[in-house]
C-alpha positions in Angstrom: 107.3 109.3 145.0 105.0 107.1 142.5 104.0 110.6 140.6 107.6 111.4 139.9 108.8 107.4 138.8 105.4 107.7 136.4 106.6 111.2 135.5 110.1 110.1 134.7 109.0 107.0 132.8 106.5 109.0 130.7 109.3 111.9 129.9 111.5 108.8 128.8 109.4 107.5 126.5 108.3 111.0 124.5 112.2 111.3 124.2 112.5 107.9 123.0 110.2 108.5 120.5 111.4 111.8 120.0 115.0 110.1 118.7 114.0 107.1 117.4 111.0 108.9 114.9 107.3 107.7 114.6 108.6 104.2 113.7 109.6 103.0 117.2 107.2 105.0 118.8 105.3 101.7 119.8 108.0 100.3 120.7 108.5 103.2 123.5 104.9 102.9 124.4 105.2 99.4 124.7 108.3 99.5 126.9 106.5 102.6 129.1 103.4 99.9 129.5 105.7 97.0 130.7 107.6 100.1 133.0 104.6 100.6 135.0 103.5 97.5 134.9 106.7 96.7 137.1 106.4 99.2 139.1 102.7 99.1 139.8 103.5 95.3 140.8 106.9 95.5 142.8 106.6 93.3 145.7 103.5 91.3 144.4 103.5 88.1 142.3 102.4 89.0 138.3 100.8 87.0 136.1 102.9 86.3 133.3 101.8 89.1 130.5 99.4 87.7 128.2 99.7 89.8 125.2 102.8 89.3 123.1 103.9 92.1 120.3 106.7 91.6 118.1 107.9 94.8 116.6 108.3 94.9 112.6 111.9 94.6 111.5 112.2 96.4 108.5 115.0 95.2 105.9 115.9 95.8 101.9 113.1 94.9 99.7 115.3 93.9 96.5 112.5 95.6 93.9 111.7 98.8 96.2 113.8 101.9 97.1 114.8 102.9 100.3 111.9 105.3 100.7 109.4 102.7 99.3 110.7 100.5 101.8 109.8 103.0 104.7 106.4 103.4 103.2 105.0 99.9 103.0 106.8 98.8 106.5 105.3 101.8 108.1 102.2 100.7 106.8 102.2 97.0 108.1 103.1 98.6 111.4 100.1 101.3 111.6 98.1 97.8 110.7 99.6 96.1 113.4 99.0 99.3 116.0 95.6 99.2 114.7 95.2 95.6 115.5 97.0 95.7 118.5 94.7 98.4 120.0 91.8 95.9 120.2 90.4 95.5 123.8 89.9 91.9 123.3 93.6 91.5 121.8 95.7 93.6 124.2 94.0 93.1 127.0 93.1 88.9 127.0 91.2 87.4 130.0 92.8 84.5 131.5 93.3 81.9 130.4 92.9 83.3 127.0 96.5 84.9 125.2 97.4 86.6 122.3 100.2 87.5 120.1 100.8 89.8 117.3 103.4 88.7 114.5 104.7 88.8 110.9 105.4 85.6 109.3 108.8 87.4 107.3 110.6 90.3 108.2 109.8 91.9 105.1 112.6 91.3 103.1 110.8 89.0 100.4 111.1 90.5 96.7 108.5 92.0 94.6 106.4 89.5 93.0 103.5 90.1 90.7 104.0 93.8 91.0 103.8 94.4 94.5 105.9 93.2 98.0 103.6 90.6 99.9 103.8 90.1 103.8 101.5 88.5 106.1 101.2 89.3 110.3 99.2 86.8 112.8 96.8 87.4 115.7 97.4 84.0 117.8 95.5 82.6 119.9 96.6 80.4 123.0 95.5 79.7 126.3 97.4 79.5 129.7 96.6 78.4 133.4 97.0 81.4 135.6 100.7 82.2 137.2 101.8 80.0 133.7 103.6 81.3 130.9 101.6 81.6 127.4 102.9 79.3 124.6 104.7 80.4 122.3 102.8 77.8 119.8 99.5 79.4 118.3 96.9 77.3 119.0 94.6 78.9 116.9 95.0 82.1 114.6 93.9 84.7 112.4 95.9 85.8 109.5 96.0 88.9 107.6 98.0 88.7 103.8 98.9 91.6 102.1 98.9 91.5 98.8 98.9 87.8 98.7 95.5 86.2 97.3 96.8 83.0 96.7 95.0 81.3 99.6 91.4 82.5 98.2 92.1 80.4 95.1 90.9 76.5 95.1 92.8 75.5 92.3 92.2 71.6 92.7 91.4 70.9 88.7 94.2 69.9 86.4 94.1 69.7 82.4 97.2 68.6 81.8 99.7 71.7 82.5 96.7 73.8 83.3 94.9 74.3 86.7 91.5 75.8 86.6 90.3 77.4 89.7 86.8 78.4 91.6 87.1 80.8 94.3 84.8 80.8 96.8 81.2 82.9 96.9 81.4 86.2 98.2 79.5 88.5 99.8 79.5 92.0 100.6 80.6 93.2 103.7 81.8 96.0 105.9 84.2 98.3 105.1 84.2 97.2 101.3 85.2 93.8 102.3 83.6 90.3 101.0 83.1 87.9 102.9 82.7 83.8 102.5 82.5 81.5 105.0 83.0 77.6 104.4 85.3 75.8 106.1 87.5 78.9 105.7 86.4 82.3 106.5 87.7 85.0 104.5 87.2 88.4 104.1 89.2 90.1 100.8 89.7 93.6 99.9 90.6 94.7 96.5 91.7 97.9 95.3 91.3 96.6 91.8 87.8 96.3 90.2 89.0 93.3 88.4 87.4 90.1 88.9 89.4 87.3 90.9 89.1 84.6 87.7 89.7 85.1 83.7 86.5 82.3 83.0 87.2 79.4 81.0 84.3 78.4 78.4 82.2 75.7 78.6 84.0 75.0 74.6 87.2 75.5 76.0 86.8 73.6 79.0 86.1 70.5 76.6 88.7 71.3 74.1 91.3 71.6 76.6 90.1 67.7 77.9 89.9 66.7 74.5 93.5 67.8 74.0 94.7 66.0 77.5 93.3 62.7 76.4 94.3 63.0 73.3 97.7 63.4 74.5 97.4 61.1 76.9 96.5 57.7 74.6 99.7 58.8 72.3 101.5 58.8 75.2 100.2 55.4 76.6 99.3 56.9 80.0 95.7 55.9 80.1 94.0 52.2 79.5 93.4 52.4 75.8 89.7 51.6 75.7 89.0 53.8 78.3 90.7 56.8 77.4 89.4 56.0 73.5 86.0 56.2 75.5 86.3 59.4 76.7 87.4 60.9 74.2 84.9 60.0 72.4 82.3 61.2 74.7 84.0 64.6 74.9 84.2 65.1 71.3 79.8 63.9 71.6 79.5 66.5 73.9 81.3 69.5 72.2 79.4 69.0 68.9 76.0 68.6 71.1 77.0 72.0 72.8 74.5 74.5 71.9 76.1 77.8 70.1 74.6 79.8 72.8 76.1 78.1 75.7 80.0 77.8 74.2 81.0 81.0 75.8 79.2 80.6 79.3 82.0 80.2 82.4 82.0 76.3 81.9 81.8 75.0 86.0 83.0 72.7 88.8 81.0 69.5 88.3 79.5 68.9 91.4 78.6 64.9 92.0 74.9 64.4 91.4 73.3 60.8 93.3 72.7 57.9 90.3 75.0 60.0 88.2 79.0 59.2 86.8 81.1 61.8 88.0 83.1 63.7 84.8 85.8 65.9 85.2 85.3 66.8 81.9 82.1 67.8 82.4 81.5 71.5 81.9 78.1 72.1 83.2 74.5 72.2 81.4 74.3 76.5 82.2 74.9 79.3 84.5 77.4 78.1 87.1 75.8 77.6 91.2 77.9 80.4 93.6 81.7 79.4 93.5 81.6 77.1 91.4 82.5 79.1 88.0 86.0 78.0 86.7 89.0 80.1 85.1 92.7 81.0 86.0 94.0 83.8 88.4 93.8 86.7 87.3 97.2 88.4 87.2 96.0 92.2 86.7 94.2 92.5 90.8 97.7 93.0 91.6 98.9 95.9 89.6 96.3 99.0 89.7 98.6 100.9 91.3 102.1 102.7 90.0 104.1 102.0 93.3 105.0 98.4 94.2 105.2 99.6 98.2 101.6 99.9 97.3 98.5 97.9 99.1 96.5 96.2 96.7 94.4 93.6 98.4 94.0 92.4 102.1 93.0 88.8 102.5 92.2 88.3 106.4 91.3 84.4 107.0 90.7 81.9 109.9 89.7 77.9 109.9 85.8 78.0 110.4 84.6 76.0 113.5 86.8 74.7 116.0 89.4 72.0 115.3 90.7 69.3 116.7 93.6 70.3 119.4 91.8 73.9 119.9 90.8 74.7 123.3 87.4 76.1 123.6 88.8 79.3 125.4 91.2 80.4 122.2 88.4 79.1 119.9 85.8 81.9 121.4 88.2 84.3 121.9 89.1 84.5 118.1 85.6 84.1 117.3 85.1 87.1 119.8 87.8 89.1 118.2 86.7 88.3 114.2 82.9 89.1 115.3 84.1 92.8 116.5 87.2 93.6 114.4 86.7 97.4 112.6 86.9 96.1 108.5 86.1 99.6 108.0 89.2 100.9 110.5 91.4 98.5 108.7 90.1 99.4 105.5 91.1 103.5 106.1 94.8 102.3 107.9 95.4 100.0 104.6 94.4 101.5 101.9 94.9 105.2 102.1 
């Protein structure tokens, strides 16, 4: 009797899949898991399950074609198989819970040459015989094309933000890696560098212009934006020839010293500190826009207030064993 329900429910689901095509075929495994999963537990009380999936939805993208469409959904769903395939996602040890997600349904429009999306392990926890949240209380996050996030771009001249970008390191499956109080790990199908450097000269010319505009425009105490001014205009013909085109930095605060925004550095910037503007061409080394150009996978370092230690480990757990290099092959074929 048990043989021929399991036989029936397998036979159901190759049909399923059969119909449907290789985009629903999770979905049919997914539905022949939770089949069994009644069967094997009529009569007996089940833990709630503990490892939520949410299919990919696939809609329009206004930029793509209907077959470019297909192409980069099916691709976020081979990553989310790939993902989902992870002992220590799909199969959570109470009171640990996870839950696999996109944040759109892919119907965004093509920016910057190429469609972005992003998907979400969560992380929750869950007292046995009790439903998971449906809250993450922790996550990882994976953005496809979408590099925005590796970008501090805190440092404003006037309509101009210069940006740093954190210091990275190699790691497996051609990924880098930096850990501060975000941990990232970025792949590029482009060789070009994150930032377009700013100079050390153009750093200070761009200040000089800002408080120059500024005093004409009475939006800084006269004397002291007359003071800097000054001092900027000291320091740019002080400059030696040989350091105006160096990658002018973040000034970092030195003890006894005044802090100056202005200030463009005295030589070769430390790690992640080097300044300069996005760079708009990492995003378009490839003729397709259903194409994936970069992968940025990132998590909050350390555990944060509201975090239960359980979710906090398992994500740790998770990061610590994820297959870059598996991802790397699904992705980026």
């Amino acid at each position: 009797m048990r043989r021929d329900i399991e036989r029936r429910l397998w036979s159901g689901a190759r049909r399923s899949a059969q119909v449907a095509g290789p985009m629903r075929r999770l979905g049919a495994t997914l539905a022949l898991a939770a089949g069994l999963a009644l069967f094997q537990g009529a009569g007996a009380a089940q833990d709630p399950p503990r490892f939520r999936f949410d299919p990919i939805k696939s809609h329009p993208i206004r930029g793509l074609s209907e077959a470019e469409t297909r192409e980069f959904t099916a691709r976020i769903t081979k990553m989310h198989e790939f993902l989902g395939s992870h002992p220590d996602v799909n199969a959570p040890r109470p009171p640990e819970c996870t839950y696999i997600y996109t944040n759109t349904e892919l119907n965004s429009n093509v920016v910057a040459g190429a469609v972005a999306a992003s998907s979400v392990i969560g992380f929750m926890t869950s007292a046995p015989g009790r439903p998971c949240p449906k809250v993450d209380n922790t996550s990882i996050v994976f953005r496809i094309n979408d590099v925005n996030k590796i970008y501090n771009c805190s440092m404003e001249v006037g309509s101009d933000r210069y940006c740093t970008v954190p210091d990275l390191r190699p790691a497996p499956g051609g990924f880098l890696q930096a850990r501060n109080r975000t941990t990232f790990f970025l792949l590029l199908r482009s060789r070009e560098p994150l930032l377009v450097p700013v100079s050390k000269e153009g750093y200070l010319r761009a200040w000089e212009q800002e408080y120059g505009r500024k005093l004409a425009a009475k939006e800084v105490e006269e004397d002291y934006g007359r003071r800097q001014l000054e001092r900027i205009r000291a320091a740019l013909s002080s400059l030696p020839a040989e350091k105006r085109g160096m990658q002018a930095c973040w000034p970092l605060p030195e003890a006894g010293k005044e802090w100056l925004q202005w200030d463009p550095g005295p030589g070769e910037c430390a790690p992640g500190t080097g300044l300069g503007k996005p760079n708009p061409n990492i995003v378009r080394s490839t003729p397709s826009p259903a194409d994936i150009e970069s992968v940025l996978v990132s998590t909050v370092t350390g555990r944060t207030v509201g975090v239960s230690v359980e979710a906090h480990e398992h994500k740790e757990r998770v990061l610590r064993n994820l297959d870059f290099e598996g991802l790397a092959r699904v992705l980026m074929k």
